[in-house]
C-alpha positions as CSV (number, residue, x, y, z in Angstrom):
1,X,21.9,15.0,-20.2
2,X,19.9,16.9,-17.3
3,X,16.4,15.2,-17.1
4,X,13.4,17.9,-16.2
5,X,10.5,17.7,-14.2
6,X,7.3,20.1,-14.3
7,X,5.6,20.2,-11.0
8,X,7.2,19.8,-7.3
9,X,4.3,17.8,-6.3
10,X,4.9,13.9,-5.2
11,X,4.8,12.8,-8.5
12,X,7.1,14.8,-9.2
13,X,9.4,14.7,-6.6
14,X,9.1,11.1,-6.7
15,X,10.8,10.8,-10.1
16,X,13.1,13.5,-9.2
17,X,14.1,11.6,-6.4
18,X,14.5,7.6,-8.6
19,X,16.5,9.6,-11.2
20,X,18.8,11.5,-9.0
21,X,19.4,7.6,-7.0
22,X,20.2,6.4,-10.3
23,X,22.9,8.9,-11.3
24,X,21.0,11.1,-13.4
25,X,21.0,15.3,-13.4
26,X,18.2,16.6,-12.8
27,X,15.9,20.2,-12.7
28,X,12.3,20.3,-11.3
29,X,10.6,23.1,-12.4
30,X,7.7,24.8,-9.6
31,X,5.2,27.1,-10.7
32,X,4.2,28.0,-7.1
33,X,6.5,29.8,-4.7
34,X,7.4,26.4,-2.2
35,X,6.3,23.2,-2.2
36,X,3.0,22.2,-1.5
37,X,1.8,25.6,-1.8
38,X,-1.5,24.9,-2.6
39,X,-2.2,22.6,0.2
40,X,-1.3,24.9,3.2
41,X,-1.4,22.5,6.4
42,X,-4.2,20.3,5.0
43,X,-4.2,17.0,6.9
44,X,-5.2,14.4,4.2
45,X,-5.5,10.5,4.4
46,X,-2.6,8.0,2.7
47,X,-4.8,5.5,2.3
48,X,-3.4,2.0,2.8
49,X,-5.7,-1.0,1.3
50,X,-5.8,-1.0,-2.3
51,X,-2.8,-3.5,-1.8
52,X,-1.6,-6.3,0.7
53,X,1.7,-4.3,1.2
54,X,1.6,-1.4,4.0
55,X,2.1,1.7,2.2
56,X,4.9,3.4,4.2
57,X,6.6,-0.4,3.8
58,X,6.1,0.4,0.3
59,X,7.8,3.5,0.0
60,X,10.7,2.5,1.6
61,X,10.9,-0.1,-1.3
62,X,10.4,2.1,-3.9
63,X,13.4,4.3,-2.1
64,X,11.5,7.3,-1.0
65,X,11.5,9.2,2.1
66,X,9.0,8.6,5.1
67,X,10.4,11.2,7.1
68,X,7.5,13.2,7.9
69,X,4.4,13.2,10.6
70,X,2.0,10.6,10.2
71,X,-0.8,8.8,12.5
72,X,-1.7,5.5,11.6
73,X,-5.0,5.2,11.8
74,X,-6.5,0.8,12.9
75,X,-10.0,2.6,13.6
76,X,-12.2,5.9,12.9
77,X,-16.3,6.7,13.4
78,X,-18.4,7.0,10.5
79,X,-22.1,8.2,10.4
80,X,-24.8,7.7,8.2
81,X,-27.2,10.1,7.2
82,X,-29.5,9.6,10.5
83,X,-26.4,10.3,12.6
84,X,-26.0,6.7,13.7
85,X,-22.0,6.0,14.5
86,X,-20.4,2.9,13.9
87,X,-16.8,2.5,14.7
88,X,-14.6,1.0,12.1
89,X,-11.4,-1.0,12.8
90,X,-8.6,-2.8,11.5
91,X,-6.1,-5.1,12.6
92,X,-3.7,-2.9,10.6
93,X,-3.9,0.6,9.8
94,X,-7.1,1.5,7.5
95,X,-5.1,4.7,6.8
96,X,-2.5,6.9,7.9
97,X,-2.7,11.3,8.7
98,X,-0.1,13.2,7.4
99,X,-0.3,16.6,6.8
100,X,0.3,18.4,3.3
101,X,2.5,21.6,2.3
102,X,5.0,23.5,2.8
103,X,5.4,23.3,6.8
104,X,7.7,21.1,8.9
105,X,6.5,17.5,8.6
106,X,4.6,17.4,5.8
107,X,4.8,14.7,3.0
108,X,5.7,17.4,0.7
109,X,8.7,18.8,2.3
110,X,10.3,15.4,3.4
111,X,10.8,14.6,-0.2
112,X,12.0,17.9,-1.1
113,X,14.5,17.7,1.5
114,X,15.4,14.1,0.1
115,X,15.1,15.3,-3.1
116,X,17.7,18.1,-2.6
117,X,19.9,16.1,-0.7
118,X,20.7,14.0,-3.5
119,X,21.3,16.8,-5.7
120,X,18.4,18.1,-7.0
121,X,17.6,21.5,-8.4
122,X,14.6,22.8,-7.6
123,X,13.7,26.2,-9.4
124,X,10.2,27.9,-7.6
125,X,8.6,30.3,-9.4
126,X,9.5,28.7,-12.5
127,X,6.3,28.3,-15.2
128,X,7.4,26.7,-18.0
129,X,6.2,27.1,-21.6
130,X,7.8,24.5,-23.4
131,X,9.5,21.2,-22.3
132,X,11.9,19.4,-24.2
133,X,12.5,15.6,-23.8
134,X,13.7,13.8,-21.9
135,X,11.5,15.0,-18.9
136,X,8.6,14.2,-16.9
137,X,4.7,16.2,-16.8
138,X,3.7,16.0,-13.3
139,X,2.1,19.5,-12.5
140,X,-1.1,18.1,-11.0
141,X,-4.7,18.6,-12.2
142,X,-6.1,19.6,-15.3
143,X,-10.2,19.8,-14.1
144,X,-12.7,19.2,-11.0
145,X,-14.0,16.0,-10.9
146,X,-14.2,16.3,-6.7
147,X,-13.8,19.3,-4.8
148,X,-12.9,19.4,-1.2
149,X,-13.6,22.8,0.8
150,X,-13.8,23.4,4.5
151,X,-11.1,24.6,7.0
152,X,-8.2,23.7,8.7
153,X,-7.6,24.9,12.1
154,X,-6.3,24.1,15.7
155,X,-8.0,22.0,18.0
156,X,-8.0,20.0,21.0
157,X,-9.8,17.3,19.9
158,X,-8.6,13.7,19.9
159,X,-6.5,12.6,17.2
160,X,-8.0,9.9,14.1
161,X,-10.6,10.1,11.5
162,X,-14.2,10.5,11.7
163,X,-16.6,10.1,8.2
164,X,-20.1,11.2,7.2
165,X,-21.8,9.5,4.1
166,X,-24.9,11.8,3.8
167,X,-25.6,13.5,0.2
168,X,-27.0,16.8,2.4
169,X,-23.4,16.8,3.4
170,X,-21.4,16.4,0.4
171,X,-23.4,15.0,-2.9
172,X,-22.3,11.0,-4.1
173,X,-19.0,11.9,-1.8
174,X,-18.3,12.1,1.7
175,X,-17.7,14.6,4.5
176,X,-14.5,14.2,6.8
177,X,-13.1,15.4,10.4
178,X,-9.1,14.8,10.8
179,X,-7.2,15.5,13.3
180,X,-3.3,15.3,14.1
181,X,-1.2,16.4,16.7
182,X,-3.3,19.4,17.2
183,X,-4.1,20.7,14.0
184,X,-7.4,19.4,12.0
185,X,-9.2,19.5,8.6
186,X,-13.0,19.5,8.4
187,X,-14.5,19.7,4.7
188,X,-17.2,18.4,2.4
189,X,-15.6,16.1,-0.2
190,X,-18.3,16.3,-2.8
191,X,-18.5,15.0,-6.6
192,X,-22.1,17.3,-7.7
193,X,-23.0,20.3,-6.5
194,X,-19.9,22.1,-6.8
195,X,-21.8,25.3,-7.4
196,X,-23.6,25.3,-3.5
197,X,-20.4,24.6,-2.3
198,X,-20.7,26.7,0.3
199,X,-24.2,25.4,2.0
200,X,-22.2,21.9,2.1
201,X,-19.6,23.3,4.3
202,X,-22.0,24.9,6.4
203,X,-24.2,21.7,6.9
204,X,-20.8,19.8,7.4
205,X,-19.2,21.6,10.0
206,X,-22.8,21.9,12.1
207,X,-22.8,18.0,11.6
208,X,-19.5,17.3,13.6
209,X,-20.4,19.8,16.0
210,X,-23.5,18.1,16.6
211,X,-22.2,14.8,16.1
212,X,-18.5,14.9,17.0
213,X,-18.1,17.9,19.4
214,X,-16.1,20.1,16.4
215,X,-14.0,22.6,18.1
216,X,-12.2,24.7,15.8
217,X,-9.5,27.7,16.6
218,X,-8.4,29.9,14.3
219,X,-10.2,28.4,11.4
220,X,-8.9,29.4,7.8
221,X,-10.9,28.6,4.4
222,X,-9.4,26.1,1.7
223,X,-10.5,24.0,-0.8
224,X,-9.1,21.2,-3.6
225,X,-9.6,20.1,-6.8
226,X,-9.3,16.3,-8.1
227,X,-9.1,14.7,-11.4
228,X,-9.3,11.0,-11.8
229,X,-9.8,9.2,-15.5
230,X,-7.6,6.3,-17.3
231,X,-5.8,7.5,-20.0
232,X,-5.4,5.8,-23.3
233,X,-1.9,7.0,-22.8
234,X,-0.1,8.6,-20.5
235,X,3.3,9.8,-22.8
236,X,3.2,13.5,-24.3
237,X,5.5,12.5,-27.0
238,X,8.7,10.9,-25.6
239,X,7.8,12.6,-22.1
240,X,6.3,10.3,-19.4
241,X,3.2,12.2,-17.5
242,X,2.9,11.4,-14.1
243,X,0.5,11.8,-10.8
244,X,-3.0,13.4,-11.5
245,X,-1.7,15.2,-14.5
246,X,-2.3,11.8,-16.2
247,X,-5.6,11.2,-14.3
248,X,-3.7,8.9,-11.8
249,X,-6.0,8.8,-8.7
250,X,-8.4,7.1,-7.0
251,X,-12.0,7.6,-8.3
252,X,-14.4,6.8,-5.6
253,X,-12.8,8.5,-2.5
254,X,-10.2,10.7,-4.2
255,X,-7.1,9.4,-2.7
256,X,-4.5,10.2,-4.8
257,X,-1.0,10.1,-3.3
258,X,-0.1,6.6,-3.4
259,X,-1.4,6.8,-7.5
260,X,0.7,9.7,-7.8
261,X,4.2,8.4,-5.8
262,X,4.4,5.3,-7.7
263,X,3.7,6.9,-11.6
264,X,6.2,9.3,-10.4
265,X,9.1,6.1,-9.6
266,X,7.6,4.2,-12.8
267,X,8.0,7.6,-14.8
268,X,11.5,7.7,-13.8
269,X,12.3,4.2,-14.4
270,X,11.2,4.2,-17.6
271,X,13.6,6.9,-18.4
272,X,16.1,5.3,-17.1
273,X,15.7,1.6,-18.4
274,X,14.7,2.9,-21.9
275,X,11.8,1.3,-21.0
276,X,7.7,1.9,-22.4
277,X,6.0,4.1,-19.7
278,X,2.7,3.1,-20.7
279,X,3.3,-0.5,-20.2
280,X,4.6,-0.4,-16.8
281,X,1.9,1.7,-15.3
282,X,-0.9,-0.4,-17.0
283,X,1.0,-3.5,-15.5
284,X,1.2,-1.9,-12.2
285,X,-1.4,1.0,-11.7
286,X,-4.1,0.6,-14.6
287,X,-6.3,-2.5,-13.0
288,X,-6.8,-0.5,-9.3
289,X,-7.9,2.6,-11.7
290,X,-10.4,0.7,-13.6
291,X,-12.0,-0.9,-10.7
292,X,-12.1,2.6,-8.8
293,X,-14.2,4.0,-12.1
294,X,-16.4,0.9,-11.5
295,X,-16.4,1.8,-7.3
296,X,-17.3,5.4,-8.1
297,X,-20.2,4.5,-10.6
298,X,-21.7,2.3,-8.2
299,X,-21.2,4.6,-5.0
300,X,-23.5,7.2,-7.4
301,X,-26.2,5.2,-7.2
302,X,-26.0,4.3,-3.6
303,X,-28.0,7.1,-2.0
304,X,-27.9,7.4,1.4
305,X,-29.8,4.5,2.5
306,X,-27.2,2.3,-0.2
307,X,-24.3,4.0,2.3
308,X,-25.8,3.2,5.6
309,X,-25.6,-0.3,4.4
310,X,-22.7,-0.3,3.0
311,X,-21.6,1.3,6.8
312,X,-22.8,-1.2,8.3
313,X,-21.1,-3.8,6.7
314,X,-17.6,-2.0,6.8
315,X,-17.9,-1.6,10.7
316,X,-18.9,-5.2,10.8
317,X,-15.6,-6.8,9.3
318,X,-12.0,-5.8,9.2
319,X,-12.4,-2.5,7.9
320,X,-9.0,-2.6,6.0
321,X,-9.6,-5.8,4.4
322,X,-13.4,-5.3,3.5
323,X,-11.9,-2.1,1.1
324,X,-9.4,-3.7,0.1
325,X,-11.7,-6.6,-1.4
326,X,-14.1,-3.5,-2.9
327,X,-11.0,-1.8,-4.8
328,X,-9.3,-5.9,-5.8
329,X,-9.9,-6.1,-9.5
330,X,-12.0,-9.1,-10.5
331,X,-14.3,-10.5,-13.7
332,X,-17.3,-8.8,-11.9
333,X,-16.0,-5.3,-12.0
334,X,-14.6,-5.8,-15.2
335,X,-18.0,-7.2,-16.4
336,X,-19.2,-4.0,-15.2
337,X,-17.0,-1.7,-16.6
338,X,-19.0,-0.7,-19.8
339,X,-22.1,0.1,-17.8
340,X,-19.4,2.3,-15.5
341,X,-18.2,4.0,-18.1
342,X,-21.9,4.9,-19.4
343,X,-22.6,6.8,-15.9
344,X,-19.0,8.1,-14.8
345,X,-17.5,10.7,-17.2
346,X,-14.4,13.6,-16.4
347,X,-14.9,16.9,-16.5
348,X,-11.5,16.9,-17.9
349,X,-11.1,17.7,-21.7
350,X,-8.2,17.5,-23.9
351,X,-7.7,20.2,-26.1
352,X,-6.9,19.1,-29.6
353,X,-3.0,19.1,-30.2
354,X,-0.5,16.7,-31.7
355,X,0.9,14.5,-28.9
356,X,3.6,13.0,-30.8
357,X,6.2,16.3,-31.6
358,X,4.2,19.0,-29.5
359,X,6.8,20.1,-26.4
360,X,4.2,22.3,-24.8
361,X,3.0,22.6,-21.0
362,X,-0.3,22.6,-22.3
363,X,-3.9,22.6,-20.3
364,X,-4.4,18.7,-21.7
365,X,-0.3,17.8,-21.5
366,X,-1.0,16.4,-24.8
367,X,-2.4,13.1,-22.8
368,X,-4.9,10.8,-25.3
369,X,-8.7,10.8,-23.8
370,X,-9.6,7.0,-23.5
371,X,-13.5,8.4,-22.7
């Protein structure tokens, strides 16, 4: 029986990719016109602390493709609202680059090549309306809890990471300078303030040129949308939902890939093995969700003076490590989940539908709210 798969993204192609090792037939459906369409060349950060394991190691385990550019990142400038820099560094890489869409080296197209290698069919241009079981929901997000806008553009300017924690910048987020093998991404990562969008780019792109000699060529607009929340399920009926579809990313800094790549293979397996999705990625996945909720809560509150510190005590430690302790669930951060929950809502909100027989590709994906 042909398994299918609604959205080319890396959940989805991530799934694709563990059914077709596993022998199984399989159709991923793309509303856009190529992979990674909506990212362009966005360079974007795969983070790699929320676990001991290194995350490239990790994928390799997991059995998927790492065949694409990346720059791993042991150390990166940050600033605090006064402009002071503090260098950040890491016996092992904090993070690595890699670039997004449908280009040569991206993420995105080094698992649809591995993807279509093993036999996959990928149909672009395909938006379904209905989706039959068995299959997978993994067509990205349903509403903006962070927005990222800025530019992309080409640049001689060293490669690595530089970060600005300054609410002028980008409101309870972060503003962020990459650059990789020549290209880079400026933009204002912010979670309030959506509607001045505009004025944040503006004051974030005079900040690294003040603060980090920003020189952009041929600069070119584009902006993102994440949506981050744990589900009270994540099955449409019979049909597993994976990546940010099911809310699968990390709530205080919005990184989302590693979430999405690993719903995606337990997705998949859970086909497979006959076994219950919901269990394996509450086993696996839910505990690093819950304590990022708790993370973003308490990053609200912060204010810039709150991230200066926080700053300083990052650049004063092993910088992978001292995240990696934040994001590490524990009794405090479950202590604190109720208060969390109080002050961190979604935007996202499911439209009322029955989850158990609907087969729709519906704005909610029939996905139960647990807020």
């Amino acid at each position: 029986m042909t398994i299918q798969i609604a959205g080319a993204g890396p959940a989805g192609l991530a799934a694709a990719i563990t059914l077709a090792r596993a022998g199984r037939e399989v159709v991923v459906h793309e509303a856009r016109r190529e992979v990674g369409y909506r990212f362009g060349r966005d360079l974007q950060g795969l983070e790699n602390w929320t676990v001991g394991q290194d995350v490239i190691a990790e994928l390799e385990a997991l059995g998927l493709s790492t065949a694409f550019a990346k720059l791993a990142c042991t150390r990166g400038t940050v600033y605090d609202a006064q402009g002071r820099a503090r260098l950040v560094e890491s016996k092992a890489p904090i993070l690595y680059l890699v670039e997004r869409g449908p280009g040569p080296g991206s993420l995105d197209t080094a698992l649809l090549a591995q993807a279509l290698a093993l036999g996959v069919t990928v149909r672009f241009g395909s938006r379904l309306e209905r989706l039959e079981a068995p299959a997978v929901l993994a067509a990205g997000p349903k509403a903006a809890d962070v927005i990222a806008v800025g530019y992309h553009f080409d640049t001689a300017m060293p490669e690595g990471f530089r970060v600005i924690c300054d609410d002028a910048l980008a409101p309870q987020g972060y503003a962020y300078l990459l650059v990789m093998r020549g290209k880079g991404t400026v933009k204002s990562c912010m979670f309030s303030g959506f509607k001045s969008e505009q004025v944040y780019v503006e004051r974030t792109v005079e900040a690294f040129r003040r603060l980090a000699g920003l020189e952009m060529r041929d600069a070119r607009p584009h902006g993102g949308i994440g949506n981050f929340r744990v589900p009270a399920s994540a099955q449409a009926g019979e049909r597993p939902v994976a990546g940010e579809e099911a809310g699968f990313q990390d709530a205080l800094w919005g990184f989302g890939m590693r979430f999405a790549m690993r719903s995606g293979v337990l997705a998949a397996r859970a086909l497979i093995e006959g076994k219950d999705y919901d269990a394996l990625w509450r086993r696996e996945l839910e505990p690093w969700l819950r304590t990022s909720i708790v993370n973003r809560a308490l990053y609200g509150v912060l204010g810039n003076r709150g991230y200066a510190w926080f700053l300083r005590r990052a650049a004063s430690a092993d910088a992978r490590e001292f995240l990696r302790r934040h994001y590490r669930p524990s009794w405090l951060k479950r202590a604190l989940e109720p208060w969390a929950r109080r002050r961190y809502r979604s935007r996202r909100a499911d439209a009322s539908c029955d989850p158990v027989d609907c087969s729709c590709i519906c704005r909610c994906g029939g996905i139960l709210s647990a807020e």
